[in-house]
PDB file of N, CA, C, O and CB in Angstrom:
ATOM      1  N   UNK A   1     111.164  73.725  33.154  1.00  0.00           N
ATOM      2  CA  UNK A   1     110.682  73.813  31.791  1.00  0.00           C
ATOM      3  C   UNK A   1     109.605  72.742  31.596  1.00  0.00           C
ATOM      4  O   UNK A   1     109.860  71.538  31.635  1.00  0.00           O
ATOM      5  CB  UNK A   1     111.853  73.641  30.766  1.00  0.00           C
ATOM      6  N   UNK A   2     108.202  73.329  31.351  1.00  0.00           N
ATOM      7  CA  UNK A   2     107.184  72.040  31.138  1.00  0.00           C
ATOM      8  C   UNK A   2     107.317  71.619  29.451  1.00  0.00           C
ATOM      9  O   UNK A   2     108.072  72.154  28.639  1.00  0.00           O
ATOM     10  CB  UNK A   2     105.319  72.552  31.578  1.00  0.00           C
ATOM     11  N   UNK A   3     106.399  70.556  29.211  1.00  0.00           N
ATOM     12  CA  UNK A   3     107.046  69.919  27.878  1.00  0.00           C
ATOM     13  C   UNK A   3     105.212  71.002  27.711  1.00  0.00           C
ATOM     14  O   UNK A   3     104.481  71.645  28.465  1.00  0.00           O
ATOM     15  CB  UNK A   3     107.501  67.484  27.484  1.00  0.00           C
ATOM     16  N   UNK A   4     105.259  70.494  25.854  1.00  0.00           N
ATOM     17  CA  UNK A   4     103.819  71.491  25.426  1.00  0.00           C
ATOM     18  C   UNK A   4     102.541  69.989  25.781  1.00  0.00           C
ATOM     19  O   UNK A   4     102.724  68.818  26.111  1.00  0.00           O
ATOM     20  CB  UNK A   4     103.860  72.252  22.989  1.00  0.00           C
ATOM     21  N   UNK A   5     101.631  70.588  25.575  1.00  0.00           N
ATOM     22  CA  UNK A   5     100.657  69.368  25.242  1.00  0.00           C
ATOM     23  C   UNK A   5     101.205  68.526  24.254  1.00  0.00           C
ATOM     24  O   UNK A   5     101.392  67.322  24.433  1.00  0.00           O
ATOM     25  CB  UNK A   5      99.269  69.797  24.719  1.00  0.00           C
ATOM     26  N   UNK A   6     101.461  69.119  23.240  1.00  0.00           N
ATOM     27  CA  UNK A   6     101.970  68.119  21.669  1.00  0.00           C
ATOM     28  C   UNK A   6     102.929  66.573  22.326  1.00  0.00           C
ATOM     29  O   UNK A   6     102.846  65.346  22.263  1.00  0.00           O
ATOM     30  CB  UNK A   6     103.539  69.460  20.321  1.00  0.00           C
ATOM     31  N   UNK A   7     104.019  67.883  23.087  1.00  0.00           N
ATOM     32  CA  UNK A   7     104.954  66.664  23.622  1.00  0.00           C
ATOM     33  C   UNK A   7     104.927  65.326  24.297  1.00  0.00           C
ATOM     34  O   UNK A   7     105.491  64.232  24.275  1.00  0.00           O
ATOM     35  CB  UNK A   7     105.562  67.069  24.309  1.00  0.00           C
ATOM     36  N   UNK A   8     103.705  66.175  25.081  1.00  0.00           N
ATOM     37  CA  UNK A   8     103.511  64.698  26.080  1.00  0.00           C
ATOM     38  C   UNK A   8     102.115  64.190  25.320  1.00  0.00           C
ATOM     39  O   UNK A   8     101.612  63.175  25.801  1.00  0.00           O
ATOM     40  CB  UNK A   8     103.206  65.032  28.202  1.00  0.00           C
ATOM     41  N   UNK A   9     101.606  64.651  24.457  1.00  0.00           N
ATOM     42  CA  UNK A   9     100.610  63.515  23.592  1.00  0.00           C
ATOM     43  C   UNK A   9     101.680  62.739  22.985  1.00  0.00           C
ATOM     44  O   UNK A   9     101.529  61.530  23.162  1.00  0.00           O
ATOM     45  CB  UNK A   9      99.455  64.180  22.271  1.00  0.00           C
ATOM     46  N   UNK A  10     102.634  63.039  22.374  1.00  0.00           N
ATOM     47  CA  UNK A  10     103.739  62.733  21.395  1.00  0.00           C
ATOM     48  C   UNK A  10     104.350  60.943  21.978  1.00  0.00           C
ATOM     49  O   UNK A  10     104.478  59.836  21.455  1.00  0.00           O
ATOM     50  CB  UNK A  10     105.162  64.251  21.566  1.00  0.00           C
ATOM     51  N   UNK A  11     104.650  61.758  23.757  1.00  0.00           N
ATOM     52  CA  UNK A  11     105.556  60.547  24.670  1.00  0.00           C
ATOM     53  C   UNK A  11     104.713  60.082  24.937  1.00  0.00           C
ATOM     54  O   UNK A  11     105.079  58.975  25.332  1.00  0.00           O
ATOM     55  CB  UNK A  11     106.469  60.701  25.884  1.00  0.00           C
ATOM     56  N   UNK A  12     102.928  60.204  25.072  1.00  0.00           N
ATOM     57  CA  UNK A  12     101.922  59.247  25.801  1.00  0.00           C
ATOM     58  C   UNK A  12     102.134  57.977  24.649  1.00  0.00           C
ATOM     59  O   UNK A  12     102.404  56.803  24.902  1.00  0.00           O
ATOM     60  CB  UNK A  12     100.055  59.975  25.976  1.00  0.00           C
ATOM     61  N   UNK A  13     101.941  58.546  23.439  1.00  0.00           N
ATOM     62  CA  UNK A  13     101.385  57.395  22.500  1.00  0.00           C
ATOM     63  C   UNK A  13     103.227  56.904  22.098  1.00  0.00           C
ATOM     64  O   UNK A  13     103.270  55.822  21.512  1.00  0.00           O
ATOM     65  CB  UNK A  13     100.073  58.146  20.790  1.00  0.00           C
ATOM     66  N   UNK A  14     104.167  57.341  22.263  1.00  0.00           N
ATOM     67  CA  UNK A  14     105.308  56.300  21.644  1.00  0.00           C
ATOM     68  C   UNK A  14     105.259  55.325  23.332  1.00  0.00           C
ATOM     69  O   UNK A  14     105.055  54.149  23.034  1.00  0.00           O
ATOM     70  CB  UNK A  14     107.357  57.341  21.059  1.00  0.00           C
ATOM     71  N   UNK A  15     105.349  55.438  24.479  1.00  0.00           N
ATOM     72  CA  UNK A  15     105.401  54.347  25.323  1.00  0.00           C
ATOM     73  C   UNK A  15     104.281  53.418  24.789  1.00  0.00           C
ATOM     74  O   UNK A  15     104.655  52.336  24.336  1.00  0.00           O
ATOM     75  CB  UNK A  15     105.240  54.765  26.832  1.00  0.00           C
ATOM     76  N   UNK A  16     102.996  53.691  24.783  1.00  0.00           N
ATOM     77  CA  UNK A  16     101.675  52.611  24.195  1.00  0.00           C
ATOM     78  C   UNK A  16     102.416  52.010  23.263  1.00  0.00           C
ATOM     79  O   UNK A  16     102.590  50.791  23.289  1.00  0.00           O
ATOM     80  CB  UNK A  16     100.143  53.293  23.435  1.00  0.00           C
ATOM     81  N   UNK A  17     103.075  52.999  22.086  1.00  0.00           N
ATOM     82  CA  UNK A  17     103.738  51.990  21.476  1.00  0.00           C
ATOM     83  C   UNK A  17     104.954  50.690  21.725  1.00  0.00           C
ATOM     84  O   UNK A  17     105.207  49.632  21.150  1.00  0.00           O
ATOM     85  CB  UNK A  17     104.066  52.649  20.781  1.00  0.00           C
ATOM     86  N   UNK A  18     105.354  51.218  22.569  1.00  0.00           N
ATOM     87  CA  UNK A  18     106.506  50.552  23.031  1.00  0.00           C
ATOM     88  C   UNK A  18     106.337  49.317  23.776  1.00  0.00           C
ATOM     89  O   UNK A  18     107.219  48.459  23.816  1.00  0.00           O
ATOM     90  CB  UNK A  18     107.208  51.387  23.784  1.00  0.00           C
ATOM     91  N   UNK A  19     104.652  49.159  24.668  1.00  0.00           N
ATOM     92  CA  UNK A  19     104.330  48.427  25.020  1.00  0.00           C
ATOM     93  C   UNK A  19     103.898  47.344  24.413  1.00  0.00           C
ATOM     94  O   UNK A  19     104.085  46.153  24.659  1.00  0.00           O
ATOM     95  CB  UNK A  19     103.899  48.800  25.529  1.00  0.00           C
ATOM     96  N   UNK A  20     102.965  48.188  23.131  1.00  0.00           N
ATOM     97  CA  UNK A  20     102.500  47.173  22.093  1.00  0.00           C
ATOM     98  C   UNK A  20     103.362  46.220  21.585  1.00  0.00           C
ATOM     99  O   UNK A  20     103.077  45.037  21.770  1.00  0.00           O
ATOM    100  CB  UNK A  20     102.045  47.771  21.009  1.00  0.00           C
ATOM    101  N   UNK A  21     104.754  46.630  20.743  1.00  0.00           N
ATOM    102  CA  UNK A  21     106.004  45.930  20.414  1.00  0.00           C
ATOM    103  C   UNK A  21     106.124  44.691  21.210  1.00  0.00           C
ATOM    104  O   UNK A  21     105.888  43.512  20.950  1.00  0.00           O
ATOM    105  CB  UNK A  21     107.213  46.804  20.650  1.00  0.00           C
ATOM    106  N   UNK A  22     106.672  45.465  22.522  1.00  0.00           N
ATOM    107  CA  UNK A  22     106.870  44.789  23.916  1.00  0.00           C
ATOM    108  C   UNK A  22     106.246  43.234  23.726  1.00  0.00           C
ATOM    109  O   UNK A  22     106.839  42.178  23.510  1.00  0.00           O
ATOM    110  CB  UNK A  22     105.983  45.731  25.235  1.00  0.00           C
ATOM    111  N   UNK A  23     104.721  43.535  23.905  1.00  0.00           N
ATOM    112  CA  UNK A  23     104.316  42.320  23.771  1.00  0.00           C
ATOM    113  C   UNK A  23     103.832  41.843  22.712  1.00  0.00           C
ATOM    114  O   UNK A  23     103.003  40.981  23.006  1.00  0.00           O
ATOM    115  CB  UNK A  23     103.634  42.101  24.498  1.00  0.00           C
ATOM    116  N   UNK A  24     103.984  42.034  21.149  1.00  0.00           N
ATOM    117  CA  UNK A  24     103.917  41.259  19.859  1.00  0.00           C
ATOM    118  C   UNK A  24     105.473  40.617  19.927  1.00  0.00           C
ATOM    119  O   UNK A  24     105.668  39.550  19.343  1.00  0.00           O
ATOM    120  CB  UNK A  24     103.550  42.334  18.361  1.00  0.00           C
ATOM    121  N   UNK A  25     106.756  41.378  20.757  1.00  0.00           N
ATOM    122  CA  UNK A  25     107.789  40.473  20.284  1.00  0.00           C
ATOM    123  C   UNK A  25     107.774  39.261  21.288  1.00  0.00           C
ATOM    124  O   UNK A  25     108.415  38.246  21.017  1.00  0.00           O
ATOM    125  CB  UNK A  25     109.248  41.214  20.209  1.00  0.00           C
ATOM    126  N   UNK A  26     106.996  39.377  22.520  1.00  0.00           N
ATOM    127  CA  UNK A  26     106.602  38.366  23.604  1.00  0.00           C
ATOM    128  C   UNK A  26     105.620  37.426  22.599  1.00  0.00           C
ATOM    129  O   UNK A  26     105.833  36.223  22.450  1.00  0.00           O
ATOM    130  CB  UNK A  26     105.724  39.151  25.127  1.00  0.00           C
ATOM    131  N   UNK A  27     104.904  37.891  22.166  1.00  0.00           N
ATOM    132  CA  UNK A  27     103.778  36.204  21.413  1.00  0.00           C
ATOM    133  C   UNK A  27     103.912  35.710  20.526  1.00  0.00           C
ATOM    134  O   UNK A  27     103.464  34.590  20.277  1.00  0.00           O
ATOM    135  CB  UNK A  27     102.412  36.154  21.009  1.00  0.00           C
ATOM    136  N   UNK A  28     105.090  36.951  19.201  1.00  0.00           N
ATOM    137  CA  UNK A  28     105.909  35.645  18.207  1.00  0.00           C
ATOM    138  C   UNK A  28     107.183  35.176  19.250  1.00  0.00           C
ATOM    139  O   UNK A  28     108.035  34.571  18.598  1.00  0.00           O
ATOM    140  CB  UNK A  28     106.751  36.393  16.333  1.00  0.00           C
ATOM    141  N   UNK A  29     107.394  35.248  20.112  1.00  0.00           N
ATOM    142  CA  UNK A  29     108.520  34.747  20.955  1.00  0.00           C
ATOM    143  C   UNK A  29     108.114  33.349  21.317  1.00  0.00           C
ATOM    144  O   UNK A  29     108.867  32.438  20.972  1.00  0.00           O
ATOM    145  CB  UNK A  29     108.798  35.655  22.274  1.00  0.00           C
ATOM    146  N   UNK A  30     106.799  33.019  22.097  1.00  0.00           N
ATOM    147  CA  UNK A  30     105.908  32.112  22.097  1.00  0.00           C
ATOM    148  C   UNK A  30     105.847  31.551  21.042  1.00  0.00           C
ATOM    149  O   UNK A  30     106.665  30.632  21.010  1.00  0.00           O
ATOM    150  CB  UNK A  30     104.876  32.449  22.408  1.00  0.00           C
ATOM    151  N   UNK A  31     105.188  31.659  20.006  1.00  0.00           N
ATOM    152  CA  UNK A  31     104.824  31.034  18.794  1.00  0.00           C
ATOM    153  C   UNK A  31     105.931  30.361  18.377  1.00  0.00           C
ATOM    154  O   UNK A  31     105.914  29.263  17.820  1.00  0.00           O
ATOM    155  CB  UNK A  31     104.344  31.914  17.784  1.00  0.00           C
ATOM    156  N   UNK A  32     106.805  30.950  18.617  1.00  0.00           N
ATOM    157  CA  UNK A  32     108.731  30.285  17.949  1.00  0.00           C
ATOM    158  C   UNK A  32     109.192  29.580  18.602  1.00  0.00           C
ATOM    159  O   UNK A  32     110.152  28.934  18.181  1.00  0.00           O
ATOM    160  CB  UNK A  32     110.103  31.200  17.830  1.00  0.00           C
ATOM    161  N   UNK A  33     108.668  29.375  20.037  1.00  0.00           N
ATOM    162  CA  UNK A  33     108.836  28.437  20.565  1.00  0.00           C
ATOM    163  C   UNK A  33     108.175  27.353  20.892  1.00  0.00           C
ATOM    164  O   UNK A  33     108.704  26.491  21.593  1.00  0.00           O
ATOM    165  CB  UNK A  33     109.135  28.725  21.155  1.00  0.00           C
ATOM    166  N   UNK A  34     107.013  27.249  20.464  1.00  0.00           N
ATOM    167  CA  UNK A  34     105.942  26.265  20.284  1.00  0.00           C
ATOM    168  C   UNK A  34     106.170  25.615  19.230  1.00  0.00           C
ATOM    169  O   UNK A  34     105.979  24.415  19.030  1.00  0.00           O
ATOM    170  CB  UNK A  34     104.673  26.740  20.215  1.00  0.00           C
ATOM    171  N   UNK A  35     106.637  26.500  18.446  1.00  0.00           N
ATOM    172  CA  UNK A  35     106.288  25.384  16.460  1.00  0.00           C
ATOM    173  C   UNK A  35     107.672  24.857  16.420  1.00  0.00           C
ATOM    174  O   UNK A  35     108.790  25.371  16.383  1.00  0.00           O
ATOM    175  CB  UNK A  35     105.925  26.644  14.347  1.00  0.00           C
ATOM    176  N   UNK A  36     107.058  23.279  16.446  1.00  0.00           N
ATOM    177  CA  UNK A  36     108.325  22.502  15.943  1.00  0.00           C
ATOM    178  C   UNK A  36     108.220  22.045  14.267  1.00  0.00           C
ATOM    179  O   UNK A  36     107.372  21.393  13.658  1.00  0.00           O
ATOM    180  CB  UNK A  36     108.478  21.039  16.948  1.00  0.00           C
ATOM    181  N   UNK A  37     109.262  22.586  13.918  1.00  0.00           N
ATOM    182  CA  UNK A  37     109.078  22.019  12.789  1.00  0.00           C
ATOM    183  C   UNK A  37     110.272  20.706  12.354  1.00  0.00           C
ATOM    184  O   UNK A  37     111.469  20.710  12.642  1.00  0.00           O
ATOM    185  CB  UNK A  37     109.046  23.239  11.848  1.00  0.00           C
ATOM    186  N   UNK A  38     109.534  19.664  11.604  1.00  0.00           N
ATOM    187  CA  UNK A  38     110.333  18.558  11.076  1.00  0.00           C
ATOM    188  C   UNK A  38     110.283  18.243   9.779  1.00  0.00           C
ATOM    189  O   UNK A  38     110.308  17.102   9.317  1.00  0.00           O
ATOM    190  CB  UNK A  38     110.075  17.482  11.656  1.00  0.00           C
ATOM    191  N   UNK A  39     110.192  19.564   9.002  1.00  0.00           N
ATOM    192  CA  UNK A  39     110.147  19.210   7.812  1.00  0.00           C
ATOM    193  C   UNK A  39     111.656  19.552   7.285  1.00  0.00           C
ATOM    194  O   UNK A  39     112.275  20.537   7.687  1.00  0.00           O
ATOM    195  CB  UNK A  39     108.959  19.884   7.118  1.00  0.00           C
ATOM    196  N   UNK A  40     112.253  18.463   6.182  1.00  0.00           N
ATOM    197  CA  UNK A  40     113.419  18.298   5.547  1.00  0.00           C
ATOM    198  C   UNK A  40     113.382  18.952   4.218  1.00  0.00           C
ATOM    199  O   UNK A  40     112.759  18.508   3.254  1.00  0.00           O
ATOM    200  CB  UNK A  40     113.731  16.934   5.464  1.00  0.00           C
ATOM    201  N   UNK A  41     113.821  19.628   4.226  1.00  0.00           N
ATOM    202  CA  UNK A  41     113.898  20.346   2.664  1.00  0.00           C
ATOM    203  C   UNK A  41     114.561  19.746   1.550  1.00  0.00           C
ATOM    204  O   UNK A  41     115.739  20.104   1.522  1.00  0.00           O
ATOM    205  CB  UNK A  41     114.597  21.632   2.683  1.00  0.00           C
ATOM    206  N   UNK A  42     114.300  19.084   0.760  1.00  0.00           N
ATOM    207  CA  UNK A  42     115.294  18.266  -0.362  1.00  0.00           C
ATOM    208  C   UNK A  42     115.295  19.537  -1.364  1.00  0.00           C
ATOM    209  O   UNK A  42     114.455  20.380  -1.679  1.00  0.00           O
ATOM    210  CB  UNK A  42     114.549  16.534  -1.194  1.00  0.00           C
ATOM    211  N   UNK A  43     116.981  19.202  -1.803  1.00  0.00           N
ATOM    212  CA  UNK A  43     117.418  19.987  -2.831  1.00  0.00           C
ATOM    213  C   UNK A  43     117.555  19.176  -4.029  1.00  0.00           C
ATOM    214  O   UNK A  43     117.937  18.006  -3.994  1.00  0.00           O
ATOM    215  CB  UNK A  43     118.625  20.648  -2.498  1.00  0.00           C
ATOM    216  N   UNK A  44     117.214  19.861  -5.190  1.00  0.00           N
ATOM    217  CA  UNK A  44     117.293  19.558  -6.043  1.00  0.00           C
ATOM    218  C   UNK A  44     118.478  20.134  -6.981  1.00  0.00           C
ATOM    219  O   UNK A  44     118.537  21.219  -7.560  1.00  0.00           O
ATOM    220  CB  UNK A  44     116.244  19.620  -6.257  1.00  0.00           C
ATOM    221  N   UNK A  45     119.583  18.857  -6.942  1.00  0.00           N
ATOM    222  CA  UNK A  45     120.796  19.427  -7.469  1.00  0.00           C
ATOM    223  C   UNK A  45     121.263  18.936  -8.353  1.00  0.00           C
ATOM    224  O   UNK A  45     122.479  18.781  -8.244  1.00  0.00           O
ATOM    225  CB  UNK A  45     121.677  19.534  -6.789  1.00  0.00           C
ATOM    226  N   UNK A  46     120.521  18.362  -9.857  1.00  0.00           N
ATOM    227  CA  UNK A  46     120.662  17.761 -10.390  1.00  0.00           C
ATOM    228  C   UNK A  46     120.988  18.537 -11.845  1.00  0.00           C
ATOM    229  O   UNK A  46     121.208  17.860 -12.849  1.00  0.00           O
ATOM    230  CB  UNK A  46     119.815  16.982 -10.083  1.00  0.00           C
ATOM    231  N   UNK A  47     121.003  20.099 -11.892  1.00  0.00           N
ATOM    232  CA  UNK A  47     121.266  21.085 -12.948  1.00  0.00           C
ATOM    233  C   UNK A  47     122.852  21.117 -12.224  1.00  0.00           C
ATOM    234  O   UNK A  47     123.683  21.311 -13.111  1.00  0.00           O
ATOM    235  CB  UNK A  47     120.122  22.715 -13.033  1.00  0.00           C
ATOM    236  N   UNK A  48     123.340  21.011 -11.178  1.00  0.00           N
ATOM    237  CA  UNK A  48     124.660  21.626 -10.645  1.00  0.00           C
ATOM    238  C   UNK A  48     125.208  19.994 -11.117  1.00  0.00           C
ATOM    239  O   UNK A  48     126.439  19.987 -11.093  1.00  0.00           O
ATOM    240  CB  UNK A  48     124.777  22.324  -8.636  1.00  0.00           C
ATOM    241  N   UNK A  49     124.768  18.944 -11.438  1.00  0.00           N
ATOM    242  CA  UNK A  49     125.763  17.625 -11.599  1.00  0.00           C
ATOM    243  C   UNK A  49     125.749  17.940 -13.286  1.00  0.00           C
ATOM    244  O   UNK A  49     126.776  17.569 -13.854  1.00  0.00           O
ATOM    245  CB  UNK A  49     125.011  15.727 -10.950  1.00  0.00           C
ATOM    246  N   UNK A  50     124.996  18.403 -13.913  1.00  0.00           N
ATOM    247  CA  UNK A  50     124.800  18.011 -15.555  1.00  0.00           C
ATOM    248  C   UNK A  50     125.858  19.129 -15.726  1.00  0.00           C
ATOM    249  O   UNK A  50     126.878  18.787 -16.324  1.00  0.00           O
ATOM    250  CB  UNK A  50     123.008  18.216 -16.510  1.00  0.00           C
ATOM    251  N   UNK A  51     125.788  20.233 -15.355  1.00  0.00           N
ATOM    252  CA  UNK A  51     127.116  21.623 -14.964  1.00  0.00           C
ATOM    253  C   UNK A  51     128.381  20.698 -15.266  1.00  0.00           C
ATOM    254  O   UNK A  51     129.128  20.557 -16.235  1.00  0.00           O
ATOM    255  CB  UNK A  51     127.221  22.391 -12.839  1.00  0.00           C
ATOM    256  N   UNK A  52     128.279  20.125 -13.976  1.00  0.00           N
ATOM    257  CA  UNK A  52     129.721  19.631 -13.989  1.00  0.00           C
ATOM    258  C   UNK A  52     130.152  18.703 -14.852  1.00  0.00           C
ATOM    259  O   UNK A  52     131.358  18.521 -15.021  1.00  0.00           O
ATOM    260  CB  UNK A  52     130.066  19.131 -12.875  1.00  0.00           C
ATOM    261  N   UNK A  53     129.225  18.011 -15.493  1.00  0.00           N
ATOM    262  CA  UNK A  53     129.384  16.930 -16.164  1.00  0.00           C
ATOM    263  C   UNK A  53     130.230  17.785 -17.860  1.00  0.00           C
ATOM    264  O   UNK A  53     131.307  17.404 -18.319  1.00  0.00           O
ATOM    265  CB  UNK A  53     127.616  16.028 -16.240  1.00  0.00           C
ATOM    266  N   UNK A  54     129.479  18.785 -18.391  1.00  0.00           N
ATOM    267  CA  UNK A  54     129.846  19.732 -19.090  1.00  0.00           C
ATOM    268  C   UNK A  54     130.880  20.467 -19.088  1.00  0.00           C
ATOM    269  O   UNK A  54     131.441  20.924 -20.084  1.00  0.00           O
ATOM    270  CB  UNK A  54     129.194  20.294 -19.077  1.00  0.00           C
ATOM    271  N   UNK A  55     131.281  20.667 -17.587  1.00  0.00           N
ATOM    272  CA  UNK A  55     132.946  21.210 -17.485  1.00  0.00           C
ATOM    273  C   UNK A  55     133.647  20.425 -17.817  1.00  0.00           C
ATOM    274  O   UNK A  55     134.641  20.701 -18.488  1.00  0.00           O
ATOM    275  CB  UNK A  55     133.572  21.581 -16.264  1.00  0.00           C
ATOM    276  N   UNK A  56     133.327  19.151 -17.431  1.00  0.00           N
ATOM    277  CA  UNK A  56     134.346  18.170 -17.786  1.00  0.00           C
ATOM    278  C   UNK A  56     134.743  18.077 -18.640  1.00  0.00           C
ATOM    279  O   UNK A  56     135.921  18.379 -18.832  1.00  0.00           O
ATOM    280  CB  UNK A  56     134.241  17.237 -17.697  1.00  0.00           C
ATOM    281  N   UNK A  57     133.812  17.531 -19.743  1.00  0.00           N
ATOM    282  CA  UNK A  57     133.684  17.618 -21.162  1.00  0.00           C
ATOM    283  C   UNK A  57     134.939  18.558 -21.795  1.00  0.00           C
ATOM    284  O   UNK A  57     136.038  18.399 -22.326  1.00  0.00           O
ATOM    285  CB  UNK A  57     132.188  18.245 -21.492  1.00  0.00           C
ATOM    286  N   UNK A  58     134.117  19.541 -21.419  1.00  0.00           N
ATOM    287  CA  UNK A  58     135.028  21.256 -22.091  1.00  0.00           C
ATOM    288  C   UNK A  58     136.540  20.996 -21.658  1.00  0.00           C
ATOM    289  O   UNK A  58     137.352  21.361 -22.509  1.00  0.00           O
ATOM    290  CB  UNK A  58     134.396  23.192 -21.056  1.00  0.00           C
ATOM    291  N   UNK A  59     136.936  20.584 -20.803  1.00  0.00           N
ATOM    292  CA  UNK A  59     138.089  21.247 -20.342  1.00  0.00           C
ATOM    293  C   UNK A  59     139.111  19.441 -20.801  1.00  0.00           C
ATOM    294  O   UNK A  59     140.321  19.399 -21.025  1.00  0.00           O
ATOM    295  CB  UNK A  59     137.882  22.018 -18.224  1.00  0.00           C
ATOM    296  N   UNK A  60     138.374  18.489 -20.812  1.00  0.00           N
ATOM    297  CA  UNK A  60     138.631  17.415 -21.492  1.00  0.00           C
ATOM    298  C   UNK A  60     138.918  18.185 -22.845  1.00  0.00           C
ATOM    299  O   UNK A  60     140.067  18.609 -22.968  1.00  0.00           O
ATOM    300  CB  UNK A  60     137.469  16.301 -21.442  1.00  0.00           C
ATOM    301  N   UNK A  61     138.129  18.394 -23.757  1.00  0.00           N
ATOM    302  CA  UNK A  61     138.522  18.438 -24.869  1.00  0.00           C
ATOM    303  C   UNK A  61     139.706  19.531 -25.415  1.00  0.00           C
ATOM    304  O   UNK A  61     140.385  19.437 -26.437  1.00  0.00           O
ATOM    305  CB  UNK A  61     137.410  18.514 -25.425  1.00  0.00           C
ATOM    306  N   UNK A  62     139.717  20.348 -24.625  1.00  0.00           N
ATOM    307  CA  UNK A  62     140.611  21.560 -24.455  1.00  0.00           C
ATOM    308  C   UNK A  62     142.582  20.709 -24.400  1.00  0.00           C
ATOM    309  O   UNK A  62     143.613  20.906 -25.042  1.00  0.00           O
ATOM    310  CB  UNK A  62     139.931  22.542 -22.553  1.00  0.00           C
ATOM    311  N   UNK A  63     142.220  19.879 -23.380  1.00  0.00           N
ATOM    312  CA  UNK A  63     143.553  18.847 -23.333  1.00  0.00           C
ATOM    313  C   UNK A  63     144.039  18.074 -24.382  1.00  0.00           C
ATOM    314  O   UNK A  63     145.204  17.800 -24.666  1.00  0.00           O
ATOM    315  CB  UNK A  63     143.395  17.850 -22.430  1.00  0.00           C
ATOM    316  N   UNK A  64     142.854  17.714 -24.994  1.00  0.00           N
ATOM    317  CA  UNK A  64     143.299  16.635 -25.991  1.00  0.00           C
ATOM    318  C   UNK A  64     144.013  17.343 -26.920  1.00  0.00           C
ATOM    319  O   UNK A  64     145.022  16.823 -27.396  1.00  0.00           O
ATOM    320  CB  UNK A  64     142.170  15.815 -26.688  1.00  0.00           C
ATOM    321  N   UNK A  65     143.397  19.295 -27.529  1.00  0.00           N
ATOM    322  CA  UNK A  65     143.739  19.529 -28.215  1.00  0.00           C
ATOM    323  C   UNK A  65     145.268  20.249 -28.435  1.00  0.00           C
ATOM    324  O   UNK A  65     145.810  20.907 -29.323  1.00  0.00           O
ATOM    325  CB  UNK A  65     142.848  19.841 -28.420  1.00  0.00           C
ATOM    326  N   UNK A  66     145.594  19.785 -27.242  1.00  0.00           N
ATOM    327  CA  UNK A  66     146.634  20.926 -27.070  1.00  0.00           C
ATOM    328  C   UNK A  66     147.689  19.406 -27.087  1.00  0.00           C
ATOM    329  O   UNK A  66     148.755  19.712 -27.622  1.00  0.00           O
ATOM    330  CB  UNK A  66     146.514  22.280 -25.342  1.00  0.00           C
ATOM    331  N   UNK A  67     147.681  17.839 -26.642  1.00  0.00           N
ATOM    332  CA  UNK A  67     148.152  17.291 -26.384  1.00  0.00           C
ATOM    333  C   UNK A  67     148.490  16.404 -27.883  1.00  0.00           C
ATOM    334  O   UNK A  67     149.187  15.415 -28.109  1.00  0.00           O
ATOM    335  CB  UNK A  67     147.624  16.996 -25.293  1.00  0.00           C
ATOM    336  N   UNK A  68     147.297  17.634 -29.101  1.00  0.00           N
ATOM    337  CA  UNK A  68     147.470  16.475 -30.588  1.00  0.00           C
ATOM    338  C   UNK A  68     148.159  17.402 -30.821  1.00  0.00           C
ATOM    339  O   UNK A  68     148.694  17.194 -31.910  1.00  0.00           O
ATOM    340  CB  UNK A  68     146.235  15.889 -31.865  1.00  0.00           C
ATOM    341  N   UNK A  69     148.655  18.924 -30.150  1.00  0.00           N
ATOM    342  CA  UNK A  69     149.512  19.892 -31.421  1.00  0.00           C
ATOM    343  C   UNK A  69     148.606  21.125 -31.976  1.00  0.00           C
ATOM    344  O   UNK A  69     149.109  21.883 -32.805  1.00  0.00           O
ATOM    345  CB  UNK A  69     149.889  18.826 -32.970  1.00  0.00           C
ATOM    346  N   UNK A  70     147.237  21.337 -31.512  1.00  0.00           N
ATOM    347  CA  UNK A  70     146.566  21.664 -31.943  1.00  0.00           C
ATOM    348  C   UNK A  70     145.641  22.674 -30.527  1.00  0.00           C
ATOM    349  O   UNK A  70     144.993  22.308 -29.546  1.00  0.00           O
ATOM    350  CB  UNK A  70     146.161  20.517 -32.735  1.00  0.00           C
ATOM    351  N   UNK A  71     146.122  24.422 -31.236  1.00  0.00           N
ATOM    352  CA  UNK A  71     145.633  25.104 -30.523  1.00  0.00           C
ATOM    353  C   UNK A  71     143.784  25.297 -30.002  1.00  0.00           C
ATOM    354  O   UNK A  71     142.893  25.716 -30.741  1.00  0.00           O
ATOM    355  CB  UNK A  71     146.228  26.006 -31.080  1.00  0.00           C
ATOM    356  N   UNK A  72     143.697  25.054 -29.213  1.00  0.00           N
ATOM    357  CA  UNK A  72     141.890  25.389 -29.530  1.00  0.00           C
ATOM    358  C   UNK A  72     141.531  26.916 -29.814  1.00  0.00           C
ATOM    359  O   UNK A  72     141.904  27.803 -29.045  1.00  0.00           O
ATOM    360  CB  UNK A  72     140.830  24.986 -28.019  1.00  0.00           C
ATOM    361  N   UNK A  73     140.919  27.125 -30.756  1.00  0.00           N
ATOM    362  CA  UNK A  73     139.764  27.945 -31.544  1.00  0.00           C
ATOM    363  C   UNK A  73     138.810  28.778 -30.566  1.00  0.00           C
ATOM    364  O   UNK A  73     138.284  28.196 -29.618  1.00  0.00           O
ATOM    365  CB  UNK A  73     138.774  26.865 -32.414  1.00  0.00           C
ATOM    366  N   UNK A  74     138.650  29.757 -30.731  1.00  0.00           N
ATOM    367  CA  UNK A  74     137.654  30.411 -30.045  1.00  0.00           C
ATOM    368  C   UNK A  74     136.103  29.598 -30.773  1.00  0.00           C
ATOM    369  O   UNK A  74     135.882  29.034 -31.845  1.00  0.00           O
ATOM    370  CB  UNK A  74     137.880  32.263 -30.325  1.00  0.00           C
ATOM    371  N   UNK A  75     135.228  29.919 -29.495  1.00  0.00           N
ATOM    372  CA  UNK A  75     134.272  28.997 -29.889  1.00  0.00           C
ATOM    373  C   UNK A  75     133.146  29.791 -30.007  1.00  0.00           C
ATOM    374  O   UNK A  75     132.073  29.294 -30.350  1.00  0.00           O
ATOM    375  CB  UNK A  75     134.091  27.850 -29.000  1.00  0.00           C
TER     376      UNK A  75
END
């Protein structure tokens, strides 16, 4: 059984492709291994401390009220 023309234009150009891949995943392979990087990323976590600082608060005052006799209120 021969394949049509279509077919083997079809399989000529997916191997080219395959080659192409082949070697773009070979020169970012290179590249990823060339670049050093030393840069430190600082986080800025100073909305996640004021957070907590606010839970505190809340759940502080929640105690007191229950510890004077006194249900807390929807807020």
């Amino acid at each position: 059984m021969e394949e049509s023309a279509e077919q083997v234009q079809r399989c000529a150009e997916m191997l080219c492709m395959h080659h192409m891949l082949k070697e773009a995943l070979s020169v970012i392979g290179n590249i990823n291994k060339a670049t050093i990087s030393t840069t430190t990323w600082s986080v800025d976590n100073s909305r996640l401390q004021v957070l907590r600082v606010l839970a505190g608060r809340r759940s502080h005052h929640s105690c007191q009220c229950v510890t004077e006799g006194r249900v807390p209120g929807p807020r």
